[in-house]
Structure formats: structure tokens, C-alpha cells
DSSP file (Angstrom, degrees, kcal/mol; ACC not computed):
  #  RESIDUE AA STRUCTURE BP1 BP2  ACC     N-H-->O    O-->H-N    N-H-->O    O-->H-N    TCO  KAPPA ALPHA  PHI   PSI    X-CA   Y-CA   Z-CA
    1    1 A X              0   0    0      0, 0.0     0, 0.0     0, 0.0     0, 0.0   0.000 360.0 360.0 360.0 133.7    0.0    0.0    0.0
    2    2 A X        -     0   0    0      1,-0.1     2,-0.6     0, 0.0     0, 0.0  -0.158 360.0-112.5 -71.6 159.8    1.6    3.4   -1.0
    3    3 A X        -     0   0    0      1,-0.1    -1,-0.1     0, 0.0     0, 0.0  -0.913  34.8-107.7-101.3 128.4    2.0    6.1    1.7
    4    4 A X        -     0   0    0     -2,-0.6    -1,-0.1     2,-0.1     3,-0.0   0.187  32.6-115.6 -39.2 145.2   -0.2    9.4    1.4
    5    5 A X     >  -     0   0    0      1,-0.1     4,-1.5     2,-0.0     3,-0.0  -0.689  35.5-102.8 -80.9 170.3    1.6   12.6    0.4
    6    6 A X  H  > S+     0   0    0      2,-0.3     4,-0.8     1,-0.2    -1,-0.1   0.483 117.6  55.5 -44.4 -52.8    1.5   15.1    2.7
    7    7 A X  H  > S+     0   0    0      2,-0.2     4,-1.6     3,-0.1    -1,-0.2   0.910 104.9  59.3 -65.3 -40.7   -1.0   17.2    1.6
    8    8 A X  H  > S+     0   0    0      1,-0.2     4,-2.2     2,-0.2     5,-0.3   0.994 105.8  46.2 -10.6 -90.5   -3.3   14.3    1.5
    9    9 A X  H  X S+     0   0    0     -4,-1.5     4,-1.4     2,-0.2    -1,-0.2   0.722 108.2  54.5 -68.9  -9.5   -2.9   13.7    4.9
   10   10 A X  H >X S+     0   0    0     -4,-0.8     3,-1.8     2,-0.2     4,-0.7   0.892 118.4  41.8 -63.4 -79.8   -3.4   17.6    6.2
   11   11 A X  H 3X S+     0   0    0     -4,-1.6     4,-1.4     1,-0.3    -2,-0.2   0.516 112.3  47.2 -33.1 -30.0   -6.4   17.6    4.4
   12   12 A X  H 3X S+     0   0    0     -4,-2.2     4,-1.4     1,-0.2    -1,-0.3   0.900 114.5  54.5 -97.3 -49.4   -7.4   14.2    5.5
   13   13 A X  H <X S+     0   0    0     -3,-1.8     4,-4.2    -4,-1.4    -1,-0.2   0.794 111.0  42.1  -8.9 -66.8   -6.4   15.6    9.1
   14   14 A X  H  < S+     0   0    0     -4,-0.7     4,-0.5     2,-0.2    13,-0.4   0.722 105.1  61.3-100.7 -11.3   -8.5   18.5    9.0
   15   15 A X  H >< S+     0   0    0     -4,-1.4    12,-1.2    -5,-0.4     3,-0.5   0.919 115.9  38.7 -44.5 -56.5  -11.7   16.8    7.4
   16   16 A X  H >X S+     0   0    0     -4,-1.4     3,-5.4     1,-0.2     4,-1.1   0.921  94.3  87.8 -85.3 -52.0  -11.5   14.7   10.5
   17   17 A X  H >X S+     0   0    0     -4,-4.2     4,-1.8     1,-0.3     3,-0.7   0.636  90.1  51.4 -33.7 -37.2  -10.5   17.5   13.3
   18   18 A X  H <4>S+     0   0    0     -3,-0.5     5,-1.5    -4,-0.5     4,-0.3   0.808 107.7  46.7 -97.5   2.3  -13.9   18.4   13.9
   19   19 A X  H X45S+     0   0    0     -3,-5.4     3,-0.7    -4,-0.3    -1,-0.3   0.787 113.1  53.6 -72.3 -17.2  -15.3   15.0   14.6
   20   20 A X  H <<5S+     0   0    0     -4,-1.1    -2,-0.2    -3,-0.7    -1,-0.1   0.947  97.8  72.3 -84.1 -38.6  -12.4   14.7   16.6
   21   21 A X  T 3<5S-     0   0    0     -4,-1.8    -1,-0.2    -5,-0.2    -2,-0.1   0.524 124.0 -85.3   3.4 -58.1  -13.4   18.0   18.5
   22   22 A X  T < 5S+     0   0    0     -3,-0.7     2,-0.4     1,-0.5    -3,-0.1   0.381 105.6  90.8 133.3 -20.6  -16.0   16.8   20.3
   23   23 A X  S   <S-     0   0    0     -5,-1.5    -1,-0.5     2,-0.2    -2,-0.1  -0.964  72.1-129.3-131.5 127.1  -19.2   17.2   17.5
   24   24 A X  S    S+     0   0    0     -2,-0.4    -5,-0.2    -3,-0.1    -6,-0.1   0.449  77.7 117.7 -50.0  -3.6  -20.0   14.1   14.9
   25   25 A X        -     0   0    0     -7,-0.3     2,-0.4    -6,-0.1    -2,-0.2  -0.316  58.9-153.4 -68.8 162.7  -19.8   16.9   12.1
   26   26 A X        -     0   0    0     -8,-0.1     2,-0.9    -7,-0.1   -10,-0.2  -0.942  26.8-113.0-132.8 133.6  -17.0   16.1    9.7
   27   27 A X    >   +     0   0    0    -12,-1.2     3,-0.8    -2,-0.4     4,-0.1  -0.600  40.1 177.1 -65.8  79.6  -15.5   19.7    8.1
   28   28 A X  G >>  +     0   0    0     -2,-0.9     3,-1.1     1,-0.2     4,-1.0   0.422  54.1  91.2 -57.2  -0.4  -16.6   18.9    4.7
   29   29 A X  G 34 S+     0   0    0      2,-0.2    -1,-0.2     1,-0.2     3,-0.1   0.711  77.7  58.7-103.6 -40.6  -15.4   22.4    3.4
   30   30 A X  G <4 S+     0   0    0     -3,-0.8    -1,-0.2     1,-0.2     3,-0.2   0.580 110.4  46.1 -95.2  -8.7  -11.8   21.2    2.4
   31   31 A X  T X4 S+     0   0    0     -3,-1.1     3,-2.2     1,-0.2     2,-0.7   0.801  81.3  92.5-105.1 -15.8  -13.3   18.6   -0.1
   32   32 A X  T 3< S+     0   0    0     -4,-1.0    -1,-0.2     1,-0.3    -2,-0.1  -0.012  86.3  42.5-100.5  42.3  -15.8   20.2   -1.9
   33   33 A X  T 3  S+     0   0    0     -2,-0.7     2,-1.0    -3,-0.2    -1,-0.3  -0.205  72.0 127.3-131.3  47.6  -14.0   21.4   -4.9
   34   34 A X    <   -     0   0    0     -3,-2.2    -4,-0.0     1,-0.0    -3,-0.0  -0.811  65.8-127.1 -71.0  76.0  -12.4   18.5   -5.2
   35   35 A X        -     0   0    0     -2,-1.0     2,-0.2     1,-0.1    -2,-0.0  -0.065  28.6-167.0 -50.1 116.5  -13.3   17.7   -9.3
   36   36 A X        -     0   0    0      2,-0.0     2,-0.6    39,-0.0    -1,-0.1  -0.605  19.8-126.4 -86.3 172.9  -14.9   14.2  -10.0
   37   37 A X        -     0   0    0     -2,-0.2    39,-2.1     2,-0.0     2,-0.4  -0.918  27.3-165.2-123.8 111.8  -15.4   12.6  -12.9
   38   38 A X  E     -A   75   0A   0     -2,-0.6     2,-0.2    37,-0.2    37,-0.2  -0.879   4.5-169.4-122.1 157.0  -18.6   11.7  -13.4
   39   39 A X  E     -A   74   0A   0     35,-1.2    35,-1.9    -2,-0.4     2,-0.3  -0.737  19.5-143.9-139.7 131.5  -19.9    9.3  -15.9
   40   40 A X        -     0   0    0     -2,-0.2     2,-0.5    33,-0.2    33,-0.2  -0.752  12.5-158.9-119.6 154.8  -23.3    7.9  -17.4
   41   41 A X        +     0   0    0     31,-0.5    31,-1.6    -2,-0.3     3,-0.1  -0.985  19.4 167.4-139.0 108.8  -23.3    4.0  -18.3
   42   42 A X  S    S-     0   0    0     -2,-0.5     2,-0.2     1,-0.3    -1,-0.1   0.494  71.5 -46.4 -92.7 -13.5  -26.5    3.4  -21.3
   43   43 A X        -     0   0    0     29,-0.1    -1,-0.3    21,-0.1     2,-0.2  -0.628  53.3-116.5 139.4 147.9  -25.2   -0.3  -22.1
   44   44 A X        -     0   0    0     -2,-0.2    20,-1.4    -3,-0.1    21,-0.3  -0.382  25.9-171.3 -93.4-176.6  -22.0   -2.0  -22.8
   45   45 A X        -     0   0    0     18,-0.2     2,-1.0    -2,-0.2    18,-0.1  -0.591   6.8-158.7-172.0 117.9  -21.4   -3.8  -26.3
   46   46 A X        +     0   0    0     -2,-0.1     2,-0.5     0, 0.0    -2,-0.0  -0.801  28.6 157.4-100.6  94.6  -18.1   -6.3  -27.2
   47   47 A X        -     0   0    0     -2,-1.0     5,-0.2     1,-0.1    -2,-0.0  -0.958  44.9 -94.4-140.6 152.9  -17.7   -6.4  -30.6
   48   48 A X     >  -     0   0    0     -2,-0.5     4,-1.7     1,-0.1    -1,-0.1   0.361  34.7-119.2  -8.1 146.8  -14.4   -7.3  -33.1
   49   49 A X  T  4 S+     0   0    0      2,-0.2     5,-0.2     1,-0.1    -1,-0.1   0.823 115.7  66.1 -83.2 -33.4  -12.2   -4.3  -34.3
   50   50 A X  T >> S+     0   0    0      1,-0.1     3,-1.1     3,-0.1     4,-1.0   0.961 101.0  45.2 -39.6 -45.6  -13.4   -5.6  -37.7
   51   51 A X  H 3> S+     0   0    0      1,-0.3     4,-1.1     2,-0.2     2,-0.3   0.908 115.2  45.1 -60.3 -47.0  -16.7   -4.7  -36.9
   52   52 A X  H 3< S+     0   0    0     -4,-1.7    -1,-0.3     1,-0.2    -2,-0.1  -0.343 104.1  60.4 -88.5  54.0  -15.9   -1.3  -35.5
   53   53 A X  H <4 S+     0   0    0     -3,-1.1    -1,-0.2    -2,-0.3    -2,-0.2   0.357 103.3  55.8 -81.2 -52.5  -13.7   -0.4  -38.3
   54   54 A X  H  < S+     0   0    0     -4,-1.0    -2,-0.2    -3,-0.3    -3,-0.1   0.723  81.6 123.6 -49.0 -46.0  -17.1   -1.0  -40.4
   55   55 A X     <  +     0   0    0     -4,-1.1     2,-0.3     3,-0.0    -2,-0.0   0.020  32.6 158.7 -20.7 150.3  -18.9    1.6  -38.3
   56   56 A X    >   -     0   0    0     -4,-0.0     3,-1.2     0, 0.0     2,-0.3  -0.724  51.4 -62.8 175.4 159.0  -20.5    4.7  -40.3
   57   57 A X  T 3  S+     0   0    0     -2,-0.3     3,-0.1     1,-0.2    -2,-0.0  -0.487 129.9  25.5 -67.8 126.9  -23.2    7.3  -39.6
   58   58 A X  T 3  S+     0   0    0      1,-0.3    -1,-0.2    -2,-0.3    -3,-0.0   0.168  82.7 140.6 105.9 -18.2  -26.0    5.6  -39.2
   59   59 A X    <   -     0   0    0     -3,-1.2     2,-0.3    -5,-0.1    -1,-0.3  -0.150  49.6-135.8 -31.8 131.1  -24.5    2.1  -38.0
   60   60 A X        -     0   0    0     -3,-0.1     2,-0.5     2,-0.0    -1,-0.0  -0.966  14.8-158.3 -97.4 124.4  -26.8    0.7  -35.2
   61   61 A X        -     0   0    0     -2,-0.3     2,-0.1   -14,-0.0   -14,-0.0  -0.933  18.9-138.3-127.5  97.8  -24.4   -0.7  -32.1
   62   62 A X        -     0   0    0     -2,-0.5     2,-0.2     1,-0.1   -19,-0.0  -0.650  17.1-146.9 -96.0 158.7  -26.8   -3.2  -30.2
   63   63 A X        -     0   0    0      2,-0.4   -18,-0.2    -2,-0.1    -1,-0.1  -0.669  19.1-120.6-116.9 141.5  -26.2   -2.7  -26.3
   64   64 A X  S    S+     0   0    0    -20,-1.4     2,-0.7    -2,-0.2   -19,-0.1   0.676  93.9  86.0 -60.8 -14.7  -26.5   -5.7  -23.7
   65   65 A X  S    S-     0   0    0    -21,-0.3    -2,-0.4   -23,-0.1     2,-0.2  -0.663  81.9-122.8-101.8 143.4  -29.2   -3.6  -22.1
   66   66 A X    >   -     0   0    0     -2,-0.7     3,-0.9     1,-0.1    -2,-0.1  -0.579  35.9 -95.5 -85.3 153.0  -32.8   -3.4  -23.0
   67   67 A X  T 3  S+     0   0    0      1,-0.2     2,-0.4    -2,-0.2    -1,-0.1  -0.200 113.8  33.6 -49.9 136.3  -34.7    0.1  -24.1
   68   68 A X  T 3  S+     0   0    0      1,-0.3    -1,-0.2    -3,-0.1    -2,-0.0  -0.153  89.2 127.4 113.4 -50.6  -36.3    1.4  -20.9
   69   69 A X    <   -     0   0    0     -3,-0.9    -1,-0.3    -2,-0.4     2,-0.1   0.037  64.8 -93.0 -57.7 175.7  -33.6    0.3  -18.2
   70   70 A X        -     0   0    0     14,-0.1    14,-0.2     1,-0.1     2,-0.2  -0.448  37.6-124.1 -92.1 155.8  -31.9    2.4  -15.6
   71   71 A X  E     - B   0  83A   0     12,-1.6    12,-1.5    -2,-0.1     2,-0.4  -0.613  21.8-120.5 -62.8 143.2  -28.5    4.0  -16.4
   72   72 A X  E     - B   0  82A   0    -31,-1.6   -31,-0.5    10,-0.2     2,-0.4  -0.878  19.2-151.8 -98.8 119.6  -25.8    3.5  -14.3
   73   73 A X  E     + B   0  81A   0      8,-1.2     7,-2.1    -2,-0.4     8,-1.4  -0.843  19.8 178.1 -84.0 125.4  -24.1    6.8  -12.5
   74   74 A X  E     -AB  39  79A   0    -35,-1.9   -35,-1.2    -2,-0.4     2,-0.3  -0.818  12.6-170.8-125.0 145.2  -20.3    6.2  -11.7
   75   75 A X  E >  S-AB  38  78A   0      3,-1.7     3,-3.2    -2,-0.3   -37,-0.2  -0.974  79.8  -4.5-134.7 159.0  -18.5    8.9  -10.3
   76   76 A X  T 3  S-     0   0    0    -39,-2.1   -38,-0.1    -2,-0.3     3,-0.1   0.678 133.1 -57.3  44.5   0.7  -14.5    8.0  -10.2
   77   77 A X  T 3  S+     0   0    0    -40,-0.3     2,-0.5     1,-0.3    -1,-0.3   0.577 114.2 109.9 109.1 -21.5  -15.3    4.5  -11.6
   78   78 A X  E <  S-B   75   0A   0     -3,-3.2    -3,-1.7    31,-0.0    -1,-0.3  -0.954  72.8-118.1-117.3 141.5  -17.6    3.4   -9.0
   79   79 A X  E     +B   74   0A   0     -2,-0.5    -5,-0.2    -5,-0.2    29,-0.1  -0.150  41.1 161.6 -43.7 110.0  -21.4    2.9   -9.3
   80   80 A X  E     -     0   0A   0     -7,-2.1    20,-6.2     1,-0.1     2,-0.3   0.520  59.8  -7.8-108.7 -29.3  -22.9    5.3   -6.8
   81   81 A X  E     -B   73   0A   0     -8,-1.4    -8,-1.2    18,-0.3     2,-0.4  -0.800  51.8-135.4-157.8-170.1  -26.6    5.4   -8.3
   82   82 A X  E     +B   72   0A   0     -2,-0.3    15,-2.0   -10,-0.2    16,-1.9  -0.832  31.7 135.2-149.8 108.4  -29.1    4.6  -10.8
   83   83 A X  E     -BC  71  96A   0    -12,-1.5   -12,-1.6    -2,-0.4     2,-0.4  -0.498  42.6 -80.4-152.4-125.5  -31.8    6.4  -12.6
   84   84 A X  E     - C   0  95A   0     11,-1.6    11,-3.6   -14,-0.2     2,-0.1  -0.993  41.7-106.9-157.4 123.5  -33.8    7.4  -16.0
   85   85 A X        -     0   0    0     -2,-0.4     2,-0.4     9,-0.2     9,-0.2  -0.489  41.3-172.7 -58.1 128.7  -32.9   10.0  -18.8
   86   86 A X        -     0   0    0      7,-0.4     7,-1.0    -2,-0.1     2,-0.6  -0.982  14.6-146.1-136.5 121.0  -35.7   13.2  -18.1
   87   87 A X  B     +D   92   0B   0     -2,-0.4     2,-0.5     5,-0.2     5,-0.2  -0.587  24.2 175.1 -89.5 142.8  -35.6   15.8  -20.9
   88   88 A X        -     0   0    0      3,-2.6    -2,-0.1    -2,-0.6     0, 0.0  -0.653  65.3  -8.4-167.4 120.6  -36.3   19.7  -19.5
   89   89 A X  S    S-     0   0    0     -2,-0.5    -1,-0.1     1,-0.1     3,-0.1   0.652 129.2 -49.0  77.4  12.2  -36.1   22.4  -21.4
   90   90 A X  S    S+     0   0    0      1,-0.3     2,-0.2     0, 0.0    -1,-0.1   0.978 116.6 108.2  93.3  50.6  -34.7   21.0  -24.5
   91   91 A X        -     0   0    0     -5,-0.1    -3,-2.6     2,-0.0    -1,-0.3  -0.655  69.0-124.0-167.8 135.5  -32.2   19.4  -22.5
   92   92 A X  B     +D   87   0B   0     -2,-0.2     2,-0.2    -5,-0.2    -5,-0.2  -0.279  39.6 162.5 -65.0 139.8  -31.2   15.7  -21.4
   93   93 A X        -     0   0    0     -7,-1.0     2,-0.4    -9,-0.0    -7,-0.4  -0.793  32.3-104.7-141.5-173.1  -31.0   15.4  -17.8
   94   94 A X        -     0   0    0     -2,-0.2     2,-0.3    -9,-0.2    -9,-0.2  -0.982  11.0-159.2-125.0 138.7  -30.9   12.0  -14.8
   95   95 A X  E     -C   84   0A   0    -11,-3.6   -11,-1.6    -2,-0.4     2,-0.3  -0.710  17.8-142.6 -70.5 135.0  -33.5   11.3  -12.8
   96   96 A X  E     +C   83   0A   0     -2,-0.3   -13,-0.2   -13,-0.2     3,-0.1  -0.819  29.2 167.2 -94.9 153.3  -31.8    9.3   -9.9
   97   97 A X        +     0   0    0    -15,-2.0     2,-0.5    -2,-0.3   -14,-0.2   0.582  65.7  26.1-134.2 -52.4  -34.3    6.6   -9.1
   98   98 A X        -     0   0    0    -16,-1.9     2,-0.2     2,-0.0    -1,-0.2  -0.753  64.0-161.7-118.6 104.1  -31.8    4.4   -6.8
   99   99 A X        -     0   0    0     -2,-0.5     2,-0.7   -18,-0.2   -18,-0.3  -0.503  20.7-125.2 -76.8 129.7  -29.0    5.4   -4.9
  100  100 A X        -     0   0    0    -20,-6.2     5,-0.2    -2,-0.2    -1,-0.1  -0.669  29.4-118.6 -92.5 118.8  -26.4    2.9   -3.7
  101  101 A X    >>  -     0   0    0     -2,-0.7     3,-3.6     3,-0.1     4,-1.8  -0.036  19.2-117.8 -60.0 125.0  -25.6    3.0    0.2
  102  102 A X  H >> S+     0   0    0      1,-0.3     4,-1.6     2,-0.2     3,-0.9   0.872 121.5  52.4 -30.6 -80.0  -22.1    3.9    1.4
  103  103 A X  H 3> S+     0   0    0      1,-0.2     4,-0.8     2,-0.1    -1,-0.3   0.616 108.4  49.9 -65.9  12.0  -22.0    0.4    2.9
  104  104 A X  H <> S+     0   0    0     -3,-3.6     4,-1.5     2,-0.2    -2,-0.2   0.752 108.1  54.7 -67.6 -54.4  -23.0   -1.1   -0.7
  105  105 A X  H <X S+     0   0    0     -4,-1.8     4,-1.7    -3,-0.9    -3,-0.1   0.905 108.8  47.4 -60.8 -49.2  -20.2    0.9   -2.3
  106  106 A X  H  < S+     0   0    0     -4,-1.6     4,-0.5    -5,-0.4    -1,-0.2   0.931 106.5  55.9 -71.3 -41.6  -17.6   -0.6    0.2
  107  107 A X  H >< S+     0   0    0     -4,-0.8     3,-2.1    -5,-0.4    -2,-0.2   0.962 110.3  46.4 -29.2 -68.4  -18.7   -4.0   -0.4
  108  108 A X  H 3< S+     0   0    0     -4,-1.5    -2,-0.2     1,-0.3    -1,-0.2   0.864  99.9  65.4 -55.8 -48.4  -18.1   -3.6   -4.3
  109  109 A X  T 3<        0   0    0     -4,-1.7    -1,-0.3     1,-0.3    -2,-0.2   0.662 360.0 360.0 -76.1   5.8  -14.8   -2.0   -4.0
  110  110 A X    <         0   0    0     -3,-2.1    -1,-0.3    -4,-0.5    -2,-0.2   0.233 360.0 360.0 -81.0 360.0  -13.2   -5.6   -2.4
């Protein structure tokens, strides 16, 4: 297991100081511009690099998933939630419909 840098561990340090304090609050403050990357999952599909060399506009790419099922929300790479493409305003959005519980999430990453 690698050792944390140093900044890492202030931060990680002062996230924690105010649970340590005396109050269950945790000082969220020091994470929240932290950029994720998050990421919408419509269906997977495995096919040959012949086949996707073939690709053109207008190629149809069938997906292991059926119309109508939920999208999967990843943020970093792990599955946090689930929900349903909602247009508003002219513009595509997610409904989250199920959200995956912090101890769900830790399960997954072992």
C-alpha cells in the first residue's frame, strides 16, 4: 500500500479535526471542490475491431441492455446510483431513481 503525500494527509487531518473536537460533524469544506469525474453507463457492447472499423453514420451498435432500463451513475469509476434519462427544457438530464448505500459501495470495491 503506497504512503499518502503530505498534503493528503493535512487535508485528510482536518476533514476529521472536527469529529475529533467533540461534534459528529466532519468539516466537509476542504473537499468540496475537489473535481470528479462523473460518468453515465446506457449499455456495454463487445464487438471485433473488424466490426468497428465498419462503423458509419447511421450504424446501429446493439447494447447488452434493453430500451427502458436504468443508467448506471459512476462517479470515479464506482457505481454510486441509478436512474432514467428526463428531458427539460430542451435538454437531457438524470433522474436518480436508486441510490447505492455507502456500505454497498464498500462491499463492491473488495
Amino acid at each position: 500500500m503506497s504512503t499518502p503525500d503530505p498534503a493528503a494527509r493535512a487535508a485528510f487531518d482536518t476533514l476529521t479535526a472536527d469529529a475529533d473536537a467533540g461534534g459528529n460533524d466532519l468539516n466537509l469544506d476542504v473537499i468540496l471542490d475537489v473535481p470528479v469525474s462523473l460518468s453515465l453507463e446506457v449499455g456495454r457492447a463487445r464487438i471485433p475491431i473488424r466490426n468497428l472499423l465498419q462503423l458509419n453514420q447511421g450504424s446501429v451498435v446493439e447494447l447488452e441492455r434493453a430500451a427502458g432500463e436504468p443508467l448506471d451513475l459512476y462517479v470515479n469509476g464506482t457505481l454510486i446510483a441509478q436512474g432514467e434519462v428526463v428531458v427539460i427544457n430542451d435538454r437531457f438530464g438524470v433522474r436518480l431513481t436508486d441510490v447505492v448505500s455507502p456500505a454497498e459501495r464498500i462491499k463492491r470495491l473488495r
